[in-house]
C-alpha positions in Angstrom: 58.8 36.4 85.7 55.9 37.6 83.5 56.5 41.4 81.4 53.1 42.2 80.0 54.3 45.9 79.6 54.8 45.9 75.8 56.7 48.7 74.3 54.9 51.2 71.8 55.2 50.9 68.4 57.1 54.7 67.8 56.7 57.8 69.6 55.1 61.3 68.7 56.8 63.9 68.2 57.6 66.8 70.2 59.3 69.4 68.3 62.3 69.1 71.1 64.9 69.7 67.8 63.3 71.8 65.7 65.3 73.6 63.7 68.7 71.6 64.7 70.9 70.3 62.7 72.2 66.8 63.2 74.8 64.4 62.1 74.1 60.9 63.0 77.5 58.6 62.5 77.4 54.6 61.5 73.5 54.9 60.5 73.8 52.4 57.4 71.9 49.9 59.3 68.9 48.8 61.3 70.1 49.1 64.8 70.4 52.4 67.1 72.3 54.7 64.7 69.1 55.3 62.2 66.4 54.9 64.9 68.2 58.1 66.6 68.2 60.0 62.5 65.1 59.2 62.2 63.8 60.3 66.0 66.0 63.3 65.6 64.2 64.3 61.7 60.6 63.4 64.1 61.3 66.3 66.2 62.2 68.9 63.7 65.7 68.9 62.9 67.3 68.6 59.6 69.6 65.3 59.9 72.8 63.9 58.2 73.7 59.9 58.2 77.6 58.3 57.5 78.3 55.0 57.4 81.1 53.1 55.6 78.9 51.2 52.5 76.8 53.3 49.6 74.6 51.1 49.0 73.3 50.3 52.9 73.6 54.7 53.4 71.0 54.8 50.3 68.8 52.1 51.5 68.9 53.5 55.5 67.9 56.9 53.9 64.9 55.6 51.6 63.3 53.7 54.7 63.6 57.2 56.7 62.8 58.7 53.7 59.2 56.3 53.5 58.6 56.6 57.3 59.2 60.7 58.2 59.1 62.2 54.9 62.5 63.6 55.0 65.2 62.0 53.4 68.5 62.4 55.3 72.0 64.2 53.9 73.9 61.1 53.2 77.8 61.3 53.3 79.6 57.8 53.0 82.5 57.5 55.6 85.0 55.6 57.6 85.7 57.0 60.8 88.7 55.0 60.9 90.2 57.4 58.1 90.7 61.0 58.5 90.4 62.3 55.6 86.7 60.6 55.0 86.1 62.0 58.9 87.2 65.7 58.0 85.3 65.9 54.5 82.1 64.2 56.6 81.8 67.4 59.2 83.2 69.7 56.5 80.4 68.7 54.2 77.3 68.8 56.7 78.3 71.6 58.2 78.4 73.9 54.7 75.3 72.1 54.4 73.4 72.6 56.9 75.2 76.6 58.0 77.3 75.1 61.0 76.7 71.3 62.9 74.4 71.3 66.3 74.1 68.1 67.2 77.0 64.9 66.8 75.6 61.5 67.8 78.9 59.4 67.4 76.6 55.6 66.9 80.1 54.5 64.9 81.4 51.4 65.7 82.5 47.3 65.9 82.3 44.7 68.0 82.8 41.1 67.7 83.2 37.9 70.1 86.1 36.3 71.0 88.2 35.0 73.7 91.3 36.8 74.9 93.6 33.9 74.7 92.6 33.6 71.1 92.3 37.6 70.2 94.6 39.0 67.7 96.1 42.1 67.7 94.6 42.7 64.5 91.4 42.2 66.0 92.0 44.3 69.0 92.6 46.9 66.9 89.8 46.8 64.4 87.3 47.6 67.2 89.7 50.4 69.2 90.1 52.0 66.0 86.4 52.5 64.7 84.6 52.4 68.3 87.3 54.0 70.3 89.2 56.3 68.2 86.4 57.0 65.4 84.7 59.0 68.4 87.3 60.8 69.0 88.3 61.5 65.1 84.4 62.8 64.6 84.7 64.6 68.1 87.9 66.4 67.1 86.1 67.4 63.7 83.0 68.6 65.2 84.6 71.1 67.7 86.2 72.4 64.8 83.4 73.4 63.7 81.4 73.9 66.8 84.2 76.1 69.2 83.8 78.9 67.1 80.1 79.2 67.1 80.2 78.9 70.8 77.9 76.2 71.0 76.7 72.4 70.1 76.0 69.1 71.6 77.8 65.8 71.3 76.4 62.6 72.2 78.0 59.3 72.2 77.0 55.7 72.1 78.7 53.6 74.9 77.8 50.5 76.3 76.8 48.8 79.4 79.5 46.2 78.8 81.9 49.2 79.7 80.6 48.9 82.9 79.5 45.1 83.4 81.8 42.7 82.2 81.1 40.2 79.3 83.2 37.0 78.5 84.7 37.4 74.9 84.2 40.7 74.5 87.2 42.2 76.5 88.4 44.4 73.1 85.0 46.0 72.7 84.0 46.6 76.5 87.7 47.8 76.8 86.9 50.5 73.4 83.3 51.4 75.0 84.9 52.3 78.3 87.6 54.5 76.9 84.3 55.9 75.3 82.5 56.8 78.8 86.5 58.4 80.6 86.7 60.0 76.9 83.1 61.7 77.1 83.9 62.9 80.7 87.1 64.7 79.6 85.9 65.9 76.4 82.8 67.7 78.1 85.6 69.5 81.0 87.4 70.7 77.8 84.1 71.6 75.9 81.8 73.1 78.5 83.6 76.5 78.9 82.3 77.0 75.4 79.1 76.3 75.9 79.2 72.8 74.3 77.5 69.9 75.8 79.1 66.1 75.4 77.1 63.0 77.2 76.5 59.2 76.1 74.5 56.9 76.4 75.3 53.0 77.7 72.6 50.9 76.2 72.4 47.6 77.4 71.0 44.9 74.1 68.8 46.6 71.2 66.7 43.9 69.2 67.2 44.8 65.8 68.3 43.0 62.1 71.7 43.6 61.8 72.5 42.5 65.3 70.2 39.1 64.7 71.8 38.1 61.7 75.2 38.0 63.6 73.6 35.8 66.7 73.0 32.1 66.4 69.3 31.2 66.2 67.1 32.3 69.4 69.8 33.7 71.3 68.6 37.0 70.9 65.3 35.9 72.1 67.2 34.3 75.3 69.4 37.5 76.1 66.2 39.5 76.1 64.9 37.4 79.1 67.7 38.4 81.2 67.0 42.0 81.1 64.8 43.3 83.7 62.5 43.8 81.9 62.0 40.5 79.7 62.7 42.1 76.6 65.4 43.5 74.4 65.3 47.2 74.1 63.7 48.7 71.0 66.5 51.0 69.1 64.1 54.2 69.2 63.9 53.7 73.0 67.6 54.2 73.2 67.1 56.9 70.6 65.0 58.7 72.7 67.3 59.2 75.6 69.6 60.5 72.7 67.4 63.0 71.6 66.9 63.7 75.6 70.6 64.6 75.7 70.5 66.1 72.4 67.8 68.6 73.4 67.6 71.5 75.7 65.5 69.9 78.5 69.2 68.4 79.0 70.9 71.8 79.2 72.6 71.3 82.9 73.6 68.2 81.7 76.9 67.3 80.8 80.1 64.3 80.8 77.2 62.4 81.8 77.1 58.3 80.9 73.3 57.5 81.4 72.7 53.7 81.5 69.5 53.0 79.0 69.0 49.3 80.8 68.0 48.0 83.8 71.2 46.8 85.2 71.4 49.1 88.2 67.9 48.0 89.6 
């Protein structure tokens, strides 16, 4: 099958979150978490990064930094602890005057058989995919119920949907993820607060390549429908989608950012 559709290299922006303020969770890398900070800073909004090493938060924030002209609030924390969770949304949200947009990107994942899964590793990935959500969730409507208003979005996957040998621990977390967003948004929605994800299928990026033998991302990226791996700012656009008011009606919504329902 030939693709000769190339993606473009960034995308303009629109002004669609001018004047928010956002918090973008597990951004210390190369993948979908600072393509959405940096989206997110392109259409106006002042924007926050976590993730769980210094020195990867202060390099994510100097690339942003070079490529929009804003460097990000950086707040180092793991969303698997509480106390690093609660001082993350206390401290953006004193920063910024009160927390508009949460994109929880925060999260493991890993590859291994279930006969040969330990409950140690089971647990690693249900406790910063799964229950890191909803530790940053529970944060964020503490600051966001009173105000009467904000958006959460969350990063699912389409593995929570589709199945995917060896990964039964993270497609397990991501689908708790999707039945999580659905409730959260029932709870949420009588206060005017929004809460959707996203279910990307595979993003092409360095962090994820480094952990894939040689040329396999290449050969997942020919069985998308497309030909290709998805760029990360393609799946951060659909974030900033959800983020934004043209996605006001919108809510406990999973949208698929693949091809896997053609």
């Amino acid at each position: 099958m030939s693709h000769d559709a190339e993606p473009a290299a960034s995308m303009p922006g629109h002004g669609l979150l001018s004047g928010s303020s956002v918090l973008v969770t597990g951004a210390a890398g190369t993948g979908i978490g600072i393509a959405t900070a940096r989206r997110c800073a392109e259409e106006g909004a002042r924007v926050a990064i976590s993730g769980r090493h210094e020195g990867r938060l202060a390099a994510a924030a100097d690339t942003m930094e070079a490529a929009v002209g804003q460097r990000p609030l950086t707040v180092r924390c793991d969303v698997t602890v509480e106390s690093d969770v609660r001082r993350l949304l206390d401290t953006v949200a004193d920063r910024f005057d009160g927390l508009d947009v949460l994109v929880n990107n925060a999260g493991v994942g890993g590859a291994v058989p279930v006969a040969q899964m330990t409950d140690e590793q089971w647990d690693e990935v249900f406790d910063s995919t799964l229950k890191g959500t909803f530790r940053c969730t529970r944060a964020a409507l503490a600051h966001m119920l009173p105000r009467g208003k904000g958006v959460i979005v969350n990063n699912a996957s389409v593995v929570g949907w589709k199945a995917a040998p060896g990964m039964a621990h993270y497609a397990a977390a991501k689908a708790g993820v999707m039945a999580f967003t659905r409730s959260v948004a029932l709870e949420a929605a009588a206060a005017g607060i929004r809460v959707n994800a996203v279910a990307p299928t595979l993003a092409a990026h360095e962090d994820l390549g480094r952990k894939l033998p040689p040329g396999m991302m290449e050969q997942l990226g020919t069985q998308q429908a497309l030909g290709r791996a998805a760029e990360p700012w393609e799946v951060a656009n659909v974030i900033v989608f959800l983020a934004s008011d043209y996605s006001s009606y919108m809510t406990g919504e999973v949208v698929s950012v693949s091809g896997q329902h053609a």
